[in-house]
C-alpha positions as CSV (number, residue, x, y, z in Angstrom):
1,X,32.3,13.9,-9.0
2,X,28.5,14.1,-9.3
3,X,27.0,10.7,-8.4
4,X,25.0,9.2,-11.7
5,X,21.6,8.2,-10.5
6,X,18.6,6.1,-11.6
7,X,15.0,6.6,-11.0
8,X,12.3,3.5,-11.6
9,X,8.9,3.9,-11.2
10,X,7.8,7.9,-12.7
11,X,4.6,7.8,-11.1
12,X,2.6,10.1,-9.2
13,X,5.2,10.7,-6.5
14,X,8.1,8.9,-8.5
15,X,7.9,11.4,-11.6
16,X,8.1,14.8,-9.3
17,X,11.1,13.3,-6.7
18,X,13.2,12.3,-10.1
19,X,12.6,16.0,-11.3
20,X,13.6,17.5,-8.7
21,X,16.8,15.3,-8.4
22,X,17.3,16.9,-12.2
23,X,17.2,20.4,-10.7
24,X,19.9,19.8,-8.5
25,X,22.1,19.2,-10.8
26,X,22.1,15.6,-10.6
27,X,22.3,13.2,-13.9
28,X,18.8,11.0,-13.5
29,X,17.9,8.2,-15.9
30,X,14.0,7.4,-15.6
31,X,12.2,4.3,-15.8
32,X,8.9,3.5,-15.9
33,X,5.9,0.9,-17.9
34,X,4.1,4.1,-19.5
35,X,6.7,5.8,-21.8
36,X,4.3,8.5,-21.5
37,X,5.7,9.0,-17.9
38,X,9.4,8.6,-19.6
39,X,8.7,11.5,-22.0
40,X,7.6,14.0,-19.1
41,X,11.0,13.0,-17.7
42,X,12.9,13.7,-20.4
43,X,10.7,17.1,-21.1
44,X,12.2,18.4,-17.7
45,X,16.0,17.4,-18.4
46,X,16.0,14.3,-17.0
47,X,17.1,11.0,-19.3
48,X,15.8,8.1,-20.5
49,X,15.9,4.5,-23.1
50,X,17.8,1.9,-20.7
51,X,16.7,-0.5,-19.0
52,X,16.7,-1.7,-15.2
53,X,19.3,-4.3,-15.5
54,X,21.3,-1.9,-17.7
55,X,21.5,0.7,-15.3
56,X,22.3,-1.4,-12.8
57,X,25.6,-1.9,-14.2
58,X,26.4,2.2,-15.0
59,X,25.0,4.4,-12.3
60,X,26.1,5.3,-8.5
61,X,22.5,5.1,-6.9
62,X,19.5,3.3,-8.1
63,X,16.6,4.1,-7.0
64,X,12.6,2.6,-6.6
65,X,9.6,4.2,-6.2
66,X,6.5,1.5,-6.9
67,X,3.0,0.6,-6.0
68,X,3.2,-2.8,-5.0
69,X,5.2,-5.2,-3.3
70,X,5.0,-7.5,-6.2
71,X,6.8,-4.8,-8.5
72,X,9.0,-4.3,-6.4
73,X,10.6,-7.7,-5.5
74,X,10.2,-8.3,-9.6
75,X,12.3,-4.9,-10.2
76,X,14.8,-6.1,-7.4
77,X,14.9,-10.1,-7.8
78,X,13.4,-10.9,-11.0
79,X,15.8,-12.4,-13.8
80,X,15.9,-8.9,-15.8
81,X,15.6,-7.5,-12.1
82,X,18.7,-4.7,-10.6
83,X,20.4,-7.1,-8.3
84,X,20.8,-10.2,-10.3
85,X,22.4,-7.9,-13.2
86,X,24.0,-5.1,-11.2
87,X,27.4,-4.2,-9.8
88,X,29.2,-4.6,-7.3
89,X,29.0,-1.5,-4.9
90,X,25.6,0.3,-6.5
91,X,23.5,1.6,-3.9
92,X,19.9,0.5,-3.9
93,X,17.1,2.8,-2.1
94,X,13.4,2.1,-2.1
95,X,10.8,4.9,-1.6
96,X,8.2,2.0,-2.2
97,X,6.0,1.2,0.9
98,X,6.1,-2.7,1.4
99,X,6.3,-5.4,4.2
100,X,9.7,-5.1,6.9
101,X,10.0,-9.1,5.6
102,X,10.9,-8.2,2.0
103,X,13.1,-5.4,3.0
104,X,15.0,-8.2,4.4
105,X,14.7,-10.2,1.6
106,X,16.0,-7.5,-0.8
107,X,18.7,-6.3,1.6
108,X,19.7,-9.8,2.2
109,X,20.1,-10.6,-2.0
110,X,22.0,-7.6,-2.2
111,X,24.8,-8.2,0.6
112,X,25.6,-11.0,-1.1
113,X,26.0,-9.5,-4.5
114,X,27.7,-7.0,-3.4
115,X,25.7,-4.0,-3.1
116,X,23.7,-2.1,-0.5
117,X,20.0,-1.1,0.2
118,X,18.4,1.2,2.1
119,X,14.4,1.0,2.4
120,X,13.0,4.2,2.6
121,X,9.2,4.8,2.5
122,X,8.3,8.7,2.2
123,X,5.6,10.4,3.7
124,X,3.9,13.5,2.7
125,X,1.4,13.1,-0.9
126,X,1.9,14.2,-4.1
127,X,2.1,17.9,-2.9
128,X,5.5,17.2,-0.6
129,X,6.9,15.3,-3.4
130,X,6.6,18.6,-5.9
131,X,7.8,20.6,-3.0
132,X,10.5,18.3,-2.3
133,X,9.4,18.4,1.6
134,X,8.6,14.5,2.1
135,X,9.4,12.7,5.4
136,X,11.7,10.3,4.6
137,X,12.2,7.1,7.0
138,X,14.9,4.9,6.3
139,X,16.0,1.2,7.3
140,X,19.7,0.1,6.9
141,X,23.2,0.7,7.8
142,X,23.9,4.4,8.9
143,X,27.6,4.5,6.6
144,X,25.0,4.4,3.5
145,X,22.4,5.9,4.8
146,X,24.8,8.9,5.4
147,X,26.3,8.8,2.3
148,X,23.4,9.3,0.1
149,X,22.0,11.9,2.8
150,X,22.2,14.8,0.4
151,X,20.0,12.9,-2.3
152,X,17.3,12.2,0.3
153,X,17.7,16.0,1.4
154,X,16.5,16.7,-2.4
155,X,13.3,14.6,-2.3
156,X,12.2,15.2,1.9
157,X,12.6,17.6,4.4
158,X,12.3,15.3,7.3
159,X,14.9,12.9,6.7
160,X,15.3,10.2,9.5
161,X,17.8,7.2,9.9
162,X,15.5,5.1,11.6
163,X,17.8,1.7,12.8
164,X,18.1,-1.5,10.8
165,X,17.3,-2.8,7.3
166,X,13.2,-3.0,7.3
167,X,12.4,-0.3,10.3
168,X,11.7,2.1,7.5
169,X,8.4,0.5,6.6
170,X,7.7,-0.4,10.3
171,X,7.7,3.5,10.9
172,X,6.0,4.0,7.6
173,X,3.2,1.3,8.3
174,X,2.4,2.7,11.9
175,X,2.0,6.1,9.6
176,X,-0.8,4.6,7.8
177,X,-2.8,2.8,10.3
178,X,-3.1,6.3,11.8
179,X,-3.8,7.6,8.0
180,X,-6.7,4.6,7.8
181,X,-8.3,5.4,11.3
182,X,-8.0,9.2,10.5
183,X,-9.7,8.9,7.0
184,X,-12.6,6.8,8.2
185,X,-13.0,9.0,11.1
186,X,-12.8,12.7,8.9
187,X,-15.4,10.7,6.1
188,X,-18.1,9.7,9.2
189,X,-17.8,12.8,10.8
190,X,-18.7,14.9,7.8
191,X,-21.3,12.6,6.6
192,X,-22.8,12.4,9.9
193,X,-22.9,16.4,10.5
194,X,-24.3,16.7,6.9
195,X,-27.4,14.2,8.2
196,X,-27.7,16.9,11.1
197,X,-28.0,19.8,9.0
198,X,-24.3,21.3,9.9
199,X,-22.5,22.3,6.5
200,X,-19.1,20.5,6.0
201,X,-17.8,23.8,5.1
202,X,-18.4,25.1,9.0
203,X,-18.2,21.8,10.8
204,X,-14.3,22.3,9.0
205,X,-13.5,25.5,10.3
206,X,-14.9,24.8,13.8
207,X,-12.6,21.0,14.5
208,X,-9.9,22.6,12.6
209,X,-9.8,25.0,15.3
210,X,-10.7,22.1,18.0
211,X,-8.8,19.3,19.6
212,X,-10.4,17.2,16.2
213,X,-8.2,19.0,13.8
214,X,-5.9,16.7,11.8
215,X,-3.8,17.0,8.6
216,X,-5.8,14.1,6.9
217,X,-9.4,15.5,7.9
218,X,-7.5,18.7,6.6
219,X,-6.3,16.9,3.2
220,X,-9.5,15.4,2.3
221,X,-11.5,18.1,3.0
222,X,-9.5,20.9,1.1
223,X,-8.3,19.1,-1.7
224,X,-11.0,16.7,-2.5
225,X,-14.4,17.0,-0.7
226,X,-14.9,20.5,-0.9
227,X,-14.0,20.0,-4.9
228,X,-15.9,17.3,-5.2
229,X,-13.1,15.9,-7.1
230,X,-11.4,12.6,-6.4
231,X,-9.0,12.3,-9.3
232,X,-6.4,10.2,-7.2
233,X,-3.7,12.0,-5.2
234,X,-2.9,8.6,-3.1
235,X,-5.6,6.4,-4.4
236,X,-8.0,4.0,-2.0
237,X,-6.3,1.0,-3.4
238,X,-2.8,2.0,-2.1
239,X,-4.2,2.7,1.5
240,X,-6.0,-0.8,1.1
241,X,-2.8,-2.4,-0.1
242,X,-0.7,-0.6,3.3
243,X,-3.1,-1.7,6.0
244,X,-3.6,-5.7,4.3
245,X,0.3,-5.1,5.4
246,X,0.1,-3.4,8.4
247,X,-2.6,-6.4,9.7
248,X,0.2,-9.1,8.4
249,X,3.0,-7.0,10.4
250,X,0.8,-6.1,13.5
251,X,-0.5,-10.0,13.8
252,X,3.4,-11.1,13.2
253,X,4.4,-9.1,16.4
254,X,1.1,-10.3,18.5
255,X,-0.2,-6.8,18.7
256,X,-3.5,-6.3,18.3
257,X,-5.2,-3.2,16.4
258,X,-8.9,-3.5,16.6
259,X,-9.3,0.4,15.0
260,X,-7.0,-0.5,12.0
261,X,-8.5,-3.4,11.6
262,X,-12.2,-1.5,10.9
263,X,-10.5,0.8,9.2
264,X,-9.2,-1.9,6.8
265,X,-12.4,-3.8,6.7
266,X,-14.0,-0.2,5.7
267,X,-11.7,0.1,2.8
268,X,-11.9,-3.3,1.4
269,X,-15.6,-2.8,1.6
270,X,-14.7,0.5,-0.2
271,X,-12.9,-1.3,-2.8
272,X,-15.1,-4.2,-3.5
273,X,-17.4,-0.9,-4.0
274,X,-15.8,0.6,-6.9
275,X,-13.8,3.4,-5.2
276,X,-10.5,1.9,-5.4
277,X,-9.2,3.9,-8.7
278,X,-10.2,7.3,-6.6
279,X,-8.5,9.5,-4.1
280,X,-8.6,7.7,-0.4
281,X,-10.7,10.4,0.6
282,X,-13.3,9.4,-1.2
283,X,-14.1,7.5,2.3
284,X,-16.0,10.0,2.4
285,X,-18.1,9.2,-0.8
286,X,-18.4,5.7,0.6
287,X,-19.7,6.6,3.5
288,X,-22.4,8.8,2.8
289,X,-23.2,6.4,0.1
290,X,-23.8,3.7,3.1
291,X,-25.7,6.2,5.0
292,X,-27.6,6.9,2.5
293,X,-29.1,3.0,1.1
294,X,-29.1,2.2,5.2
295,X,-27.5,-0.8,4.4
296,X,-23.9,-2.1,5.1
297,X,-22.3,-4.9,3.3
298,X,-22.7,-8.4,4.6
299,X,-19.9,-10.9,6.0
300,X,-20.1,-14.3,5.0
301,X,-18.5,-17.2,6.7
302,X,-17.5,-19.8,4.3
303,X,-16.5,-23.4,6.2
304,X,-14.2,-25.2,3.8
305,X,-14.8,-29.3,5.1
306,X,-11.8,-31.5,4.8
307,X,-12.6,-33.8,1.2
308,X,-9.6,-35.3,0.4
309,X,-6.3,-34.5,2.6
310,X,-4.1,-35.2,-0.5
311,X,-5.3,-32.9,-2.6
312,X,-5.3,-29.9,-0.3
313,X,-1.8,-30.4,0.1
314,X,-1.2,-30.4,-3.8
315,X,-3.4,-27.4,-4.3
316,X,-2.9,-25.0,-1.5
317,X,-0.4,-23.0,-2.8
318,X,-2.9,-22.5,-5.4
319,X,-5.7,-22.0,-3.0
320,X,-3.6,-19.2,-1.0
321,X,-3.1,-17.3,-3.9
322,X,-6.7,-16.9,-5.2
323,X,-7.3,-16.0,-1.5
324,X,-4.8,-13.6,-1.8
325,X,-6.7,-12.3,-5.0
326,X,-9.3,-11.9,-2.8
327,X,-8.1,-9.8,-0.4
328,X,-6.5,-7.2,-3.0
329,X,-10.1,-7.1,-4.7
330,X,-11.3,-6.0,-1.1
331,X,-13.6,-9.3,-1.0
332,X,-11.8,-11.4,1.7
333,X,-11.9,-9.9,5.3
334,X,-10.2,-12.9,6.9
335,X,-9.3,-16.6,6.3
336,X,-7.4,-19.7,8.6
337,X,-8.0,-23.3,9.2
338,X,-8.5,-25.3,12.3
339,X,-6.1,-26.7,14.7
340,X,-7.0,-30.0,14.0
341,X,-6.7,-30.4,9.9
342,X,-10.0,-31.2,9.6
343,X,-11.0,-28.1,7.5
344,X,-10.3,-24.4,7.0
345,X,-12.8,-20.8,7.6
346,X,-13.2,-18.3,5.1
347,X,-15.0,-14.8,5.5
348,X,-16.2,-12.8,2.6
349,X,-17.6,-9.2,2.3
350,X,-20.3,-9.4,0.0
351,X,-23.6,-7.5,-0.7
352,X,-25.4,-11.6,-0.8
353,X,-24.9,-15.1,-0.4
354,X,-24.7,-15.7,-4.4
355,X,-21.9,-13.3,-4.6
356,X,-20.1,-15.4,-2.5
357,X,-20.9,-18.7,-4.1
358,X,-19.9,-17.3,-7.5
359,X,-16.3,-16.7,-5.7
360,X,-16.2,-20.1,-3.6
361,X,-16.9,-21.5,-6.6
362,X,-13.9,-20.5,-8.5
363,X,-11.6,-21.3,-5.3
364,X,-8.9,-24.5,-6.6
365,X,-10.0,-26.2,-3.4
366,X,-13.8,-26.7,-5.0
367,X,-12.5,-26.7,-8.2
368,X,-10.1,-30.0,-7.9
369,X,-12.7,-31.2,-5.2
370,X,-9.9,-30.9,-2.1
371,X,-12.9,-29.6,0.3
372,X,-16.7,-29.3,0.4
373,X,-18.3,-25.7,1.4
374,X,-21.3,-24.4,3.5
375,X,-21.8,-20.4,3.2
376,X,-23.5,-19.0,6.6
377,X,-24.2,-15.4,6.9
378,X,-22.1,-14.0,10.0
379,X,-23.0,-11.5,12.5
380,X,-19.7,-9.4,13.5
381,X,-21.6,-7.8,16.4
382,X,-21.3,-4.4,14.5
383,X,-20.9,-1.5,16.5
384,X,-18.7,-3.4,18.8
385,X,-14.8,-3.6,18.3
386,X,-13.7,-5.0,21.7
């Protein structure tokens, strides 16, 4: 009997992988927020009108495909979530790319209901997930792994069990700090031959034919740049959100990654720009917008002077979570406190120092009066990464 199957999250890449899971044969019920999205599905045979948690009860495989970790543990864990209201046995796979840890965290739920999970990041844009030619890498046991193999062979081409619950992401995550270093790299070098009088259109053909030639440089260049169109494929935002996670993973494991790192700090500069809602190539955009004012954005270190000990206890959760809202608005390039309690460092990206007072300013720690501030403009050495 044909497995009944559920698909959350009909976005760019969710909408065309649940379609073509309708083409072969397969019964689908879509999810998603826009019922727009919905619609589409049902336009193309697929079905639709239940919700998560009822699904979870009916259906063989569910399946994710979101933007953010956020929406995904909420899908997952929340009270209306899968696993809370789902059966015993259901199969759980997540195309969403997230952190290893909450891999765990799902996986670790779901044992103990009862069901299993696979996490399994794809690869490949918007254009493999038409084609139905993604790379697909997948964390979990192999049993499940191979017995929802021919659904993955529907939605990827390169399908690849890559060890234990959470190794998908690690695989996918190494896939993007190389898709963060190559997107900076492809945006300054055609910026940089258009200051020297080299068209982008031959300076193209010539590194594709060179040892410079890359899928990404090819990507942006072919799809966007030469269109000068940057209605999202994989937008800015998304890249942002995968190397803030790639930083948390690669400083978990000790290992540094001084080119990600500018490569992240590019794209929360980027996003604190306005580019966010566009394509991630428009790097490019940002870049020759940069070149263009000759100026870069500013870091500002904030020092954050123990005021009263009890009150930072009380409100740091608070505090780590507008910091957090920080960092996802591309403002926050890093943040710790010292060894000895007696205060904490924040550094902003900003364009000026009232910029960053109108942020530190809405911090809880200033708010409720837990710590004093001094701004100081800080000199990263630029130009220097070691």
């Amino acid at each position: 009997m044909t497995m009944k199957l559920a698909f959350i999250g009909l976005g760019n890449m969710g909408l065309p992988m649940a379609r073509n899971l309708v083409k072969a044969n397969y019964e689908v019920y879509g999810v998603n927020r826009s019922k727009a999205k919905e619609d589409a599905f049902v336009n193309a045979g697929g079905k639709a009108g239940r919700s998560a948690a009822e699904l979870a009860q009916d259906v063989d495989v569910l399946m994710t495909c979101l933007p953010m970790p956020a929406d995904v543990e909420k899908v997952f864990l929340g009270d209306d979530g899968v696993i809370p209201n789902g059966r015993k046995g259901l199969i759980l796979i997540d195309f969403s790319t997230v952190s290893p840890d909450l891999n765990r965290k799902i996986a670790a739920s779901a044992e103990e209901a009862g069901m299993f999970f696979l996490d399994a990041p794809v690869s490949g844009g918007t254009v493999g997930a038409e084609q139905g030619t993604l790379s697909v890498m997948v964390g979990g046991e192999k049993a499940v792994f191979d017995q929802v193999l021919p659904i993955l062979e529907v939605v990827g081409k390169n399908i690849y069990h890559v060890g234990a619950t959470g190794s998908g992401n690690v695989v996918k995550l190494i896939n993007q700090l190389m898709v963060g270093i190559h997107t900076q790299a492809a945006s300054e070098a055609m910026v940089l031959g258009e200051a020297m009088g080299v068209s982008k259109e031959t300076l193209h053909q010539i590194l594709s034919a060179s040892f410079a030639q890359s899928r990404i440089y090819d990507r942006h260049y072919t799809q966007f740049v030469q269109k000068n169109a940057f209605e999202p494929g994989f937008a800015l935002n998304l890249l942002h959100k995968d190397m803030t996670l790639l930083e948390s993973m690669a400083q978990e494991s000790g290992t540094p990654i001084p080119l990600g790192s500018y490569a992240g700090t590019m794209l929360a500069s980027a996003k604190a720009g306005g580019f966010g809602d566009k394509d991630m190539s428009s790097m490019y955009l940002y870049n020759k917008e940069r070149a263009s004012v000759k100026t870069e954005r500013k870091y500002f270190a904030v020092f954050l002077p123990m005021k009263d000990a009890e009150k930072s206890q009380i409100y740091r959760p608070q505090h780590l979570a507008f910091l957090e809202e920080q960092r996802n608005a591309g403002r926050l390039f890093a943040n710790g406190r010292f060894a000895d309690g007696g205060g904490g460092l924040v550094v902003y990206i900003a364009q000026n120092e009232e910029e960053v007072k109108s942020w530190v300013e809405q911090d809880p720690y200033i708010v409720q009066g837990a710590r004093s501030y001094e701004i100081h403009e800080w000199d990263l050495v630029k130009g220097h990464l070691f």
